[in-house]
Structure formats: C-alpha cells, structure tokens
C-alpha positions in Angstrom: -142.9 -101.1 -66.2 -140.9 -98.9 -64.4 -138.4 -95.9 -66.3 -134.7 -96.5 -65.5 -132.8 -93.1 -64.8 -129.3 -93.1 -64.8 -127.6 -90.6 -63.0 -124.2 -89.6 -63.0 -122.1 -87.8 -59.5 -118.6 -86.8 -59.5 -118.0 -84.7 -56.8 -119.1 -83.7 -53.2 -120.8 -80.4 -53.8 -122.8 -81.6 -56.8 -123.9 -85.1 -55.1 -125.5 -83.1 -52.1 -127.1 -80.8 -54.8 -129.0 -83.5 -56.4 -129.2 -86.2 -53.5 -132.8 -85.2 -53.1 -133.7 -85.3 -56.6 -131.6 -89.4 -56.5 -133.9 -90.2 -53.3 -137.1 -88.7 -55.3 -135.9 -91.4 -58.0 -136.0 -94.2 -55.9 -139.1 -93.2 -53.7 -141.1 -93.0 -57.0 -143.2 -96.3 -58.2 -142.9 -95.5 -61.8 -138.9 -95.1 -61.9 -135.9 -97.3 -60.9 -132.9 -95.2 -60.3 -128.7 -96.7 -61.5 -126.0 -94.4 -60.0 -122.2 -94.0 -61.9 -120.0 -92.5 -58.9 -117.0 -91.2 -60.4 -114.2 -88.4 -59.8 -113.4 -87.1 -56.7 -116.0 -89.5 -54.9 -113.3 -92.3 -54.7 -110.0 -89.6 -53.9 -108.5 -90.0 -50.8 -107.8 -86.3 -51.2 -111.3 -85.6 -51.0 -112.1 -87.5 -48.2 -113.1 -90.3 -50.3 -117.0 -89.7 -50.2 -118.3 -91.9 -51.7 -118.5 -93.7 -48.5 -121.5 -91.0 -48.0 -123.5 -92.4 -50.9 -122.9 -95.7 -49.9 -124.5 -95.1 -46.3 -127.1 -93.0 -48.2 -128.5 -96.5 -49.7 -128.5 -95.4 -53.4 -127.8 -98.1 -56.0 -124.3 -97.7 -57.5 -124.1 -99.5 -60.3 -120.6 -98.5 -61.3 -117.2 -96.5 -60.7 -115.0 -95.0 -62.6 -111.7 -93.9 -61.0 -111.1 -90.6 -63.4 -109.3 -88.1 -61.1 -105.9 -87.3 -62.0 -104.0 -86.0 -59.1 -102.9 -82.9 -61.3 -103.1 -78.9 -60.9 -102.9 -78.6 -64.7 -106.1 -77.3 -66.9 -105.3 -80.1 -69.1 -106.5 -82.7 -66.3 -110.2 -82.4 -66.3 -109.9 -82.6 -69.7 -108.4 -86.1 -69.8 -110.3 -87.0 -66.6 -113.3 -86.2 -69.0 -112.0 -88.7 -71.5 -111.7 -91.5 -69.2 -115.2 -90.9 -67.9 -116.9 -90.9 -71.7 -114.7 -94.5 -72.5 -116.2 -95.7 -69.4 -120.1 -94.6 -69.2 -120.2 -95.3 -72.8 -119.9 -98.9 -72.2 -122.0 -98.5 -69.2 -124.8 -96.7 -70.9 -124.8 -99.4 -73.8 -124.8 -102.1 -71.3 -127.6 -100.5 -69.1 -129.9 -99.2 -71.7 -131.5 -97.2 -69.4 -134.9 -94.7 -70.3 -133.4 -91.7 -69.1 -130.0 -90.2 -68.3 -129.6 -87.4 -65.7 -126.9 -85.0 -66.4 -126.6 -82.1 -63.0 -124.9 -79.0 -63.4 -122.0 -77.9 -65.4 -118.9 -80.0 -65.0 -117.4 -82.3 -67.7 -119.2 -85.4 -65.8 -122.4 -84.4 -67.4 -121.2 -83.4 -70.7 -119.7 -86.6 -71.3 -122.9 -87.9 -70.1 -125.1 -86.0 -72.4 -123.0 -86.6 -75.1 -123.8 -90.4 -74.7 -127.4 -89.9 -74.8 -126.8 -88.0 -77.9 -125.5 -90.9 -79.9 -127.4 -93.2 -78.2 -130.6 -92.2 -79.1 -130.9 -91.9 -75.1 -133.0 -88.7 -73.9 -130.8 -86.2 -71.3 -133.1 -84.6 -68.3 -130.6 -81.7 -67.6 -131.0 -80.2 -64.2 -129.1 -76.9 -63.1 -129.3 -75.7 -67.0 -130.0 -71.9 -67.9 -128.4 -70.7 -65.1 -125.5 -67.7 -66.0 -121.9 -67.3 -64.7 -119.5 -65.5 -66.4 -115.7 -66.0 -66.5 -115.4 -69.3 -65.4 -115.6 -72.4 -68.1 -118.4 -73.8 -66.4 -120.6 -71.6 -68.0 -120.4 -72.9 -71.4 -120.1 -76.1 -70.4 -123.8 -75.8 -69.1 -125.3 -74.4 -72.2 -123.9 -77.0 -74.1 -125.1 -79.5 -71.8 -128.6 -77.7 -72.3 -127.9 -77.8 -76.0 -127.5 -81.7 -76.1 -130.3 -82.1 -73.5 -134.1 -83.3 -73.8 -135.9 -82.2 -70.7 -134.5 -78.9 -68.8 -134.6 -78.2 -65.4 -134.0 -75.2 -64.2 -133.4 -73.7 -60.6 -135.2 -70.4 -61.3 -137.5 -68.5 -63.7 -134.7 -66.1 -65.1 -133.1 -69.2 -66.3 -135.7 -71.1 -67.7 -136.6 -67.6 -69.8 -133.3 -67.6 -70.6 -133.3 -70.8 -72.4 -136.4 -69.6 -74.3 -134.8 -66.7 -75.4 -131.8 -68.9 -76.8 -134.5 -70.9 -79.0 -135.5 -74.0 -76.4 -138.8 -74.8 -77.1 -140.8 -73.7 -74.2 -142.4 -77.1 -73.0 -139.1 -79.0 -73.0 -138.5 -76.5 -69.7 -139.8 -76.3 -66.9 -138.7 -74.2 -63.7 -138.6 -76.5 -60.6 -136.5 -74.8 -58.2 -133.2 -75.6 -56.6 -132.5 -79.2 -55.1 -130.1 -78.2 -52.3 -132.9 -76.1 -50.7 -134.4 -79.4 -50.1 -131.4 -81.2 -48.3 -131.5 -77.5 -46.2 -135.3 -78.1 -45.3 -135.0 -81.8 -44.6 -131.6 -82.2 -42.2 -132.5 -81.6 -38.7 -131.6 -79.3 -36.1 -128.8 -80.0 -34.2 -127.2 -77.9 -31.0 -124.4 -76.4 -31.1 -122.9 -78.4 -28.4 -123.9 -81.7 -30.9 -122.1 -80.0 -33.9 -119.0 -79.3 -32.1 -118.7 -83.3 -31.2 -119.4 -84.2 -34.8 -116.4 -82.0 -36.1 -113.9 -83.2 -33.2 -113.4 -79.2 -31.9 -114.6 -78.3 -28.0 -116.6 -75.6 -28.7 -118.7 -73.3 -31.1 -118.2 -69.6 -30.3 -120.6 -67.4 -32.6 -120.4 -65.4 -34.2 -118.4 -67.3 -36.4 -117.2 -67.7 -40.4 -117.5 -70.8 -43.2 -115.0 -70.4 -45.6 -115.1 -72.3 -48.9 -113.2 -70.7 -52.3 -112.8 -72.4 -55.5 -110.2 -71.9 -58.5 -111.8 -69.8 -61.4 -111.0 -71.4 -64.6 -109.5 -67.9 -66.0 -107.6 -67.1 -63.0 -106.0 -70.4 -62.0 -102.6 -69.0 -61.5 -104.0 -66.3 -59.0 -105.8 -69.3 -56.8 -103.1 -69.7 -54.4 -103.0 -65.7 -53.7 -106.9 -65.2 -53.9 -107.4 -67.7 -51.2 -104.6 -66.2 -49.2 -106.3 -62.8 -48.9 -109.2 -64.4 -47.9 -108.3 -66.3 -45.1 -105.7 -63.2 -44.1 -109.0 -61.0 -43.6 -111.1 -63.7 -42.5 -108.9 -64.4 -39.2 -108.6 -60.6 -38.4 -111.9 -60.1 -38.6 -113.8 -63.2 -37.1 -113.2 -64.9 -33.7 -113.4 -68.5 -34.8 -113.0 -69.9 -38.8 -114.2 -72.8 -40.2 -112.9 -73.8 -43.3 -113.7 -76.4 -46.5 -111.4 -77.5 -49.1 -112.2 -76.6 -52.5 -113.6 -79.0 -55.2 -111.0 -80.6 -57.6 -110.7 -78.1 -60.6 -107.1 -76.9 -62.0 -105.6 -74.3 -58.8 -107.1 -76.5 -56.5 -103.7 -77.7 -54.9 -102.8 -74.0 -54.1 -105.7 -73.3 -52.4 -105.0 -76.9 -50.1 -101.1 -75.2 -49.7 -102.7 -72.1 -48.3 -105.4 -73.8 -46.2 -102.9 -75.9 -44.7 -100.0 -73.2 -43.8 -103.6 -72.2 -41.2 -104.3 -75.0 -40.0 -102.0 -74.5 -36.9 -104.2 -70.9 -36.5 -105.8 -71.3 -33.0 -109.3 -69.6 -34.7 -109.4 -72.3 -37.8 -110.6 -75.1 -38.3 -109.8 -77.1 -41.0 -111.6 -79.9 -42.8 -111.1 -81.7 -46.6 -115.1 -82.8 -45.9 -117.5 -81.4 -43.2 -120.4 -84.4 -43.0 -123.4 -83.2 -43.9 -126.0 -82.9 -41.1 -123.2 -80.8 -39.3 -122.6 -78.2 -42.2 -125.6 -77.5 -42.8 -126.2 -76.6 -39.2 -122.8 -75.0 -38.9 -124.4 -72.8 -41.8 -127.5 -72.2 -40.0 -125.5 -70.7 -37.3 -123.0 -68.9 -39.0 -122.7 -64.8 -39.2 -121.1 -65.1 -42.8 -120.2 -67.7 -45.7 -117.6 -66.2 -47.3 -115.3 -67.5 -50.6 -117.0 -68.1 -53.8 -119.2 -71.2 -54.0 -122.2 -71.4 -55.5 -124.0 -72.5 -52.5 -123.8 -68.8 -50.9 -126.0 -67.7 -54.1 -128.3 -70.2 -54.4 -128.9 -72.1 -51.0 -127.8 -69.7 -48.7 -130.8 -67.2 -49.3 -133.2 -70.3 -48.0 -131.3 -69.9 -44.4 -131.5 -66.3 -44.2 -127.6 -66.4 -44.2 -125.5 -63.3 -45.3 -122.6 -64.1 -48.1 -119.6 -62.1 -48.7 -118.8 -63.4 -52.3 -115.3 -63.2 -52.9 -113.4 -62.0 -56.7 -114.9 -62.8 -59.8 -116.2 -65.9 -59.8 -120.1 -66.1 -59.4 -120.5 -62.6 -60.6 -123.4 -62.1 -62.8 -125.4 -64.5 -61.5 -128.8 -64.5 -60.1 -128.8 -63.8 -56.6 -130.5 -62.8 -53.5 -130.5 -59.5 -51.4 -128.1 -61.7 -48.7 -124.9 -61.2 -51.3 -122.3 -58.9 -51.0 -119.5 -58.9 -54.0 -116.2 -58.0 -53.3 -113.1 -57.6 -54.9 -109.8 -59.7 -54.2 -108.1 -57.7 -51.7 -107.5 -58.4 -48.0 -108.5 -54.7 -46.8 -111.8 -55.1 -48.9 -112.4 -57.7 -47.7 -112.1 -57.4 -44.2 -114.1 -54.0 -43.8 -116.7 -56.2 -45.8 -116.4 -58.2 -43.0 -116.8 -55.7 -40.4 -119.5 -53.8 -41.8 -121.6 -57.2 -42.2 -121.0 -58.6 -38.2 -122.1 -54.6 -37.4 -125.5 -55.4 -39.1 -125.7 -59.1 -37.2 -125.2 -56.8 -33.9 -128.0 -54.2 -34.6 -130.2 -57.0 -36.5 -129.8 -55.6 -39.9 -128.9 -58.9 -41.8 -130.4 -61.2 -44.2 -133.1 -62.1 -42.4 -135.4 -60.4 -44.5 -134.0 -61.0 -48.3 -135.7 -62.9 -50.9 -135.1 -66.3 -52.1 -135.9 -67.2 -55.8 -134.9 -70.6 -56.0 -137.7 -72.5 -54.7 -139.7 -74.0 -51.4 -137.3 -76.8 -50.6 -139.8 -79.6 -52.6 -137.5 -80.0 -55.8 -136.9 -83.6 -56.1 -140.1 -84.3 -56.0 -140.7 -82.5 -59.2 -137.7 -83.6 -61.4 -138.7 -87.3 -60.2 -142.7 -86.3 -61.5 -141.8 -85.1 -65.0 -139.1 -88.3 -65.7 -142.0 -90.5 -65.0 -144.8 -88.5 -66.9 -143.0 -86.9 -70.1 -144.2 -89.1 -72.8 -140.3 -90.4 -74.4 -141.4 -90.4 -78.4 -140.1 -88.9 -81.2 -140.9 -85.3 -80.1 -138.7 -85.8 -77.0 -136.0 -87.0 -78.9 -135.9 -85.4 -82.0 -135.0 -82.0 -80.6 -135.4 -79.0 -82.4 -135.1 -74.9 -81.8 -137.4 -72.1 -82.5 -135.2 -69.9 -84.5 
C-alpha cells in the first residue's frame, strides 16, 4: 500500500524549491503525493502561480485563499490562522502517512503543528539551516522542533541540529532541492529567452535583481530597495528585475520597482517563468538583492552574488558571495569591482558548492518511503 505525503506550498520561491522533491513523490511506487496550494499561489498580485503547478500536473487536493493584501507585520500572522482552520480540516479529512513541511514560513508551522496533534509524523525539509535577524529563523527551528524526519540542505546544518539535542538518525543531510530544478531545466539561447520575457534583446553582461523585506527592518524596505536599484542602473547596462515574495514591506519594495519600470535598462516582472530564469541566471554577471537563492543555488551555476544589507548574513555560503552594506556608493563600487573580475575571468567560476549534486528529490522521496513510521518516529525525544 502506498504512503500518502501531504505537502503544503504557499509561495513562488518555495514551490520551485521543493517541486523536485513533489515530482520525486509522485514518480515513487511506494508513495502517493496530496498537494494544499495556499498564499500567494492564488494572488493576482503575484502573478497568480498557481497556474504553474497546475501545468506542472501535481495533484492539488485543496486551496486555501489566506493572503491578506496588507503591508502590516500583523498579516502573516492572521494569514497563518486561516491556513491552520483550514489544513486542520483537511489533514483530518485526508489522514495522510506523512506531512511535508519546506522551509521557514508560517505555511509550515501551521502544518507541523497539525501533525503534532494529530499524531501525524512532520518530514521537515530546509531545517537547521541559520539566518539571523530576520523571523524566519526561529520559525525554522521550531518547525524542526515539532518535526519527525529532518532534512537538511548541508552538513553544517544537520550538525547543528545535533548539537541542539536531535537525535542523530532522525537527520539526515540530503542536499538542496533547487540545485535540482538548476540541473534539470534545459538550455535555452539567449535569443529564445528574450521571446519568452516579451523584451528584443539580451545584452550581457547584465544584472537579476530580487530583494525581500527583513522582518526587523520592514520600515527601511522601501529605502533599501531604492539604493539598490539606484546603483544597480549606474552600474549595469541592462537590469532585470523580480518582485519580492509577500512578507510585511513588500508593497514598498513593488512602489519602488514600479517608479523604474519606465527606466530604458529595466525590466520589470511580478513572475519570470521558470525555464527562462533560470537561464537568465545562467547568463547573468551578478544576482544581486537578498534572496536566498544567491546563497544556496547560485554557487551550483558558478554565478557571483552581491548580497545586499542584513538579511542572509550569517549563513552558510559559498566563495561566490559578496556582503555588502545598504548604501548606494557600496554598492555600486561592489558592482564595479565584480564586472572587473567577469572581464579579466576572476569570477565564481571556481568557488565551492556545499549544498549538493542536483539529485535531492530523489532522496527526500527514498527516506518517506523507507523510515519505518512506529512509535520511535513519533514519539520524539532529545538527547539532553
């Protein structure tokens, strides 16, 4: 009989981090997977994507409409409360074997918190990892707290979860899942890129922008993302920039990105599809903002990162990474001394990656259907 996973995605950067690990699911003969699509998934702000999953084939099996459109902290928060009333009812009426809880948003803390009452063992993917000053890190312990099987993207983190008192076989290092949408999306030319995202032409060397409130600074978002793109357009020919995700400071970074729109180096876009970003990456001279993607995917594409204020900071990270402060002169001669390097060949091209060989799924969807789900499993305990 087959183990029912139910997974859980709320948001565009965080579905394309575990799509793999959702196909894995299905692909496997011992597991059946149930998707909840939730958040900014069904926003027309957002581009609406869960179109994407829907063309993607996975099996939805329901949809809960929790973004407020708010700028407020207090917003995720109730967001967060409309998504546990919902996936409560859900999870009681599923019953499935497993619950999947990715990353370190409320979405998967309401998740895992289900499974805790439910009796309902929590595979948490993404846990261990370390990023300071923004709420997200606690919110991914305590996932990890809650949680049965961990996952973790790297070895610092799954020794970090030891150290905290996990008991060492509950976790198990199986790299980072966006590595393998990176390895498995195929080459396109430039020329083919440029039709998919409605501009004439690509002109290298060129910039991705993408910047996200921090939790702690959500009243400097609107500034911090106005520095950015102030140093980005002085300092690179031709701009190509994302919206943020949906956290609280999120409309001021829209109110910026929108006053350069009209820029004749930008380009604009609430959602880039996926097979062209992630060749728009592969060709790009710099990612520069704050996602988490410039840390942990972009050392598998050999593509240098110019990591922008606090957010991020403190967390493992490859040779490709250069942290910078908030200003608009920092940032630019950040700028210039990195497209210098691209010109003589000193780049990334040589840095390290330590998140994996592009084959996660395959080993999240191999431990759901192997650990044995008994009393051990479930009745968690820590070594301290």
């Amino acid at each position: 009989m087959k183990r029912r996973v139910l997974g859980l995605t709320a948001i565009r950067s965080e579905y394309f981090l575990q799509r793999s690990i959702l196909r894995s699911i299905v692909n496997h003969p011992d597991l059946e997977l149930e998707l909840v699509v939730a958040g900014a998934h069904l926003s027309p702000l957002h581009d609406e994507t869960a179109r994407t999953i829907e063309q993607d084939g996975l099996p939805v099996v329901e949809r809960i409409d929790s973004l407020l459109y708010s700028d407020r902290d207090a917003a995720r928060l109730k967001g967060a409360a409309l998504q546990l009333q919902v996936l409560s009812h859900v999870i009681d009426r599923q019953r499935p074997d497993w619950l999947l809880a990715v990353g370190d948003r409320e979405e998967p803390l309401a998740l895992s918190l289900c499974g805790a009452y439910m009796n309902i063992p929590v595979a948490h993917y993404g846990a261990g990892d370390r990023v300071v000053g923004n709420a997200d890190d606690t919110i991914r312990h305590a996932i990890s707290r809650i949680g049965h099987l961990l996952l973790t993207t790297n070895e610092d983190a799954r020794l970090r979860l030891i150290r905290a008192g996990e008991q060492d076989w509950r976790v198990h290092n199986v790299g980072h899942a966006g590595l393998d949408r990176l390895r498995l999306t195929p080459a396109l030319t430039p020329s083919t890129v440029a039709d998919l995202l409605g501009i004439p032409k690509i002109r290298p060397p060129y910039a991705v922008v993408i910047q996200h409130p921090l939790s702690s600074e959500i009243g400097h978002a609107g500034a911090d993302m106005e520095e950015t793109l102030a140093a980005t357009v002085e300092g690179v020919a031709q701009i190509f920039v994302s919206y943020p995700n949906s956290d609280a400071g999120s409309h001021r970074i829209v109110e910026v990105i929108e006053r350069y729109r009209t820029h004749p180096h930008v380009h604009v876009f609430r959602n880039i599809p996926d097979t062209a970003f992630v060749n728009l990456l592969r060709g790009a001279a710099v990612l520069l903002g704050n996602s988490s993607l410039g840390l942990l995917e972009a050392p598998f594409l050999r593509l240098p990162v110019i990591n922008v204020g606090h957010r991020q900071c403190e967390r493992v990270h490859a040779e490709n990474v250069r942290f910078v402060g908030g200003d608009r002169k920092e940032i630019l001669a950040a700028i210039r001394r990195l497209l210098q390097e691209h010109k003589t060949q000193r780049d990334a091209r040589t840095c390290s990656n330590p998140f994996g060989d592009g084959h996660s799924g395959e080993r999240v969807a191999r431990l759901l259907a192997t650990t044995p789900i008994d009393g051990r499993l479930l009745n968690k305990d820590l070594t301290f």
